[in-house]
N, C-alpha and C positions, 0 to 999 in steps of 0.2 A: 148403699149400692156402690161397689168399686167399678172404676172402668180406667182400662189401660188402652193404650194407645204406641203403636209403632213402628216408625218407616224403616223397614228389613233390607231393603235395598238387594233384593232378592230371594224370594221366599227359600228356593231350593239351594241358593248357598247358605242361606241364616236355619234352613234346618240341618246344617251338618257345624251349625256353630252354638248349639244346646239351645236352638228356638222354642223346642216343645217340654223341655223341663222346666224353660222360664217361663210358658204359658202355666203350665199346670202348677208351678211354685206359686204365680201372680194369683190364683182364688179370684181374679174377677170373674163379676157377672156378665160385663161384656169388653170382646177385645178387639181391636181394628186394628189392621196391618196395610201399611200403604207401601207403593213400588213394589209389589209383589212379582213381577215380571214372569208370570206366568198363568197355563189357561189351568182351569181346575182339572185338565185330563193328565195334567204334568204332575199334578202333586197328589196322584187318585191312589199310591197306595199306601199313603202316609195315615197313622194310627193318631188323629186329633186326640187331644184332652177329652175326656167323657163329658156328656153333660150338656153341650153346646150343639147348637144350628146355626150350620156355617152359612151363607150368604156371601157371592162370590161374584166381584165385579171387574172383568180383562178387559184390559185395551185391542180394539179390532189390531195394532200393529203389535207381532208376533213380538214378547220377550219386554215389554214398556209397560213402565209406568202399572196401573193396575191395585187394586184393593180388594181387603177381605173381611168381613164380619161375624164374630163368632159371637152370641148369646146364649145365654142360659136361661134368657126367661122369651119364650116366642114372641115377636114383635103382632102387633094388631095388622101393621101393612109392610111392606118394604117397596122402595124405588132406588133402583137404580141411577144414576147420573141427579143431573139436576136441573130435568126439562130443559136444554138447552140444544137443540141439535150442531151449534158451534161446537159447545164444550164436551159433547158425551158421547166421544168415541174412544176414549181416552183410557177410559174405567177410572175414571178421581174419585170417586162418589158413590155413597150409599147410605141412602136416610131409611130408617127403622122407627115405628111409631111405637111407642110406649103408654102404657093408660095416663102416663102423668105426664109425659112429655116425650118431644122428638130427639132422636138421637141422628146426628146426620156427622160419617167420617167423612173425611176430607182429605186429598193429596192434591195441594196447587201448584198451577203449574209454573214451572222455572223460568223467571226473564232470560237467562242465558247467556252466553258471553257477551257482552258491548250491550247486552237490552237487546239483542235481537227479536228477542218475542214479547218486548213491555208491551204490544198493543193489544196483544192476543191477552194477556194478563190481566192486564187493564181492563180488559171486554169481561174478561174473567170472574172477577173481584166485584163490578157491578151487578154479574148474574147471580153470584153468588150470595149476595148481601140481599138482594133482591128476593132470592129465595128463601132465606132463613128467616126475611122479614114477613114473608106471607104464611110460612109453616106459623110462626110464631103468633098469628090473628087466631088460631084455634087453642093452642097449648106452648108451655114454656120450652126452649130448644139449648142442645147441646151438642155445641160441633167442635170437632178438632180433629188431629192430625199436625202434619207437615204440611204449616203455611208458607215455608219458601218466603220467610222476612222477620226480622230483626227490628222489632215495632221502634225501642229509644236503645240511645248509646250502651246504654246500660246491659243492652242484649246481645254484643260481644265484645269479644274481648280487646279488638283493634277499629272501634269507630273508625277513627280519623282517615287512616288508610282506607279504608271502605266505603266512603261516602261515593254514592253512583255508582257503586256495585251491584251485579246484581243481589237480589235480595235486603240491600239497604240503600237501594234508590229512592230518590223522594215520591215517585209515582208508587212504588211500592209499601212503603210506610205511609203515603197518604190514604192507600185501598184500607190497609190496617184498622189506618184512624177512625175512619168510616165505620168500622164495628165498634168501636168502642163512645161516637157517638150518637147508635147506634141502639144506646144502652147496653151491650154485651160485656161480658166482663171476662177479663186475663184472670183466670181463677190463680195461678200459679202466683201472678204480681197482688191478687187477694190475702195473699197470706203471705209471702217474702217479698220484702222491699229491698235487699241487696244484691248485690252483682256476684261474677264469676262463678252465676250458674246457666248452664250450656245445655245444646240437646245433641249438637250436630259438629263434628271435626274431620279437617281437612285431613287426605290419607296423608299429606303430603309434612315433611319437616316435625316428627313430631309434634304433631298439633296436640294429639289428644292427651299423652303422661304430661304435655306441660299445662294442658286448659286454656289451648289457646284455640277458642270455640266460638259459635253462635247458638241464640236461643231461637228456631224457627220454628219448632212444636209447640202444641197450646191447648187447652182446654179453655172453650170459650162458653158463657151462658147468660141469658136471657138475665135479665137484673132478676127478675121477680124469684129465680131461686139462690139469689144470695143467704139467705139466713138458712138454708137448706145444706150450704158448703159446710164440707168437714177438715177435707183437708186435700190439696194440692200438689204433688210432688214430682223430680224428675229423677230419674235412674242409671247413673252415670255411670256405675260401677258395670251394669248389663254393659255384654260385648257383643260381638257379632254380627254390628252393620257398622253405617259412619253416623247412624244416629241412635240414640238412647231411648229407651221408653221413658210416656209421661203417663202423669195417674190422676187420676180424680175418686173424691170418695163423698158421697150425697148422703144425708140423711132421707 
């Protein structure tokens, strides 16, 4: 089973940036797009990939933030958000139930300049953890998206200068942490142990032809489907947001 994952950073600008050739190039079985910034009556005359049932989660504030879910195989349930009346007005979220396991996308939310919003984050990253942990009492779970953090040094390219930034603050690598002890696993860091691979670059100074990035996208899962992983990958060559799709592929 392939599943791709990616924050378009505007649905209707990344479809006039060859969105729908890369869905239908990508052959997965399911795909989730985050920061879609838009309501589904915005993108109603657009001709999806065949094959797929879309599932579509907008934030109540016009043109934000926002997620979408396409499968090909029908889920048993879908929710929306992630029971939190804090967190789900937002549209971050949409978990899909599968007979073998949960699938829940994700788009977290941004500390923001200076950590303006680390508490909301913070609040955040509990509910969330929280939740994956109770899905996961019935069946094994798969969530990902654009975590909004840069788990160790190794996940970009300028540590040093970025330590207390947002998304490589110590409040935000320690919510991190928390999944991976947690037992959830960085499938990506399951199979490449080296650096100077990226998901996300600043528009700003040639960030991207030089690779001078961050890894914030992730596929994360449940240990118990570790011997289940096939293989891991990130998509850097795709254009047409500030972040890259990433891949997962399950036996």
């Amino acid at each position: 089973m392939k599943l791709v994952s990616w924050n378009v950073n505007g649905v209707r600008a990344a479809l006039g940036k060859g969105l729908l050739d890369w869905m239908q190039a990508s052959d997965a079985d399911v795909i989730f797009l985050q920061e879609v910034k838009a309501l589904p009556g915005d993108v109603q005359g657009v001709s999806w990939p065949d094959g797929y049932r879309l599932y579509w989660n907008a934030a109540q504030k016009k043109g934000y933030s926002g997620t979408a879910l396409f499968t090909r195989t029908e889920p048993l349930s879908v929710q929306m958000g992630i029971g939190s009346a804090e967190h789900d007005t937002e549209g971050r979220a949409i978990c899909a139930e599968f007979a073998e396991f949960w699938f829940v996308g994700v788009y977290v939310p941004n500390a923001q300049d200076g950590l303006a919003r680390i508490g909301f984050r913070q609040a955040w990253d509990r509910a969330f953890l929280d939740y994956v942990r109770d899905l996961e009492k019935t069946k094994p779970v798969i969530f990902c998206g654009d975590l909004n953090v840069a788990h160790e040094e190794i996940d970009l390219a300028r540590p040093k200068e970025n330590v207390g930034n947002p998304g490589f603050s110590d409040e935000e690598r320690d919510g991190f942490r928390d999944y991976i002890a947690a037992g959830f696993v960085d499938t990506f860091r399951h199979f490449e142990k080296g650096g100077d691979h990226y998901t996300w670059w600043s528009y700003r100074a040639g960030a991207r032809p030089r690779n001078i990035g961050w890894r914030i996208d992730y596929f994360m899962t449940s240990a118990s489907l570790s011997p289940r992983l096939k293989r891991a990958w990130i998509e850097p060559e795709v254009m047409g947001s500030d972040h890259c799709p990433v891949g997962l592929e399950i036996n």
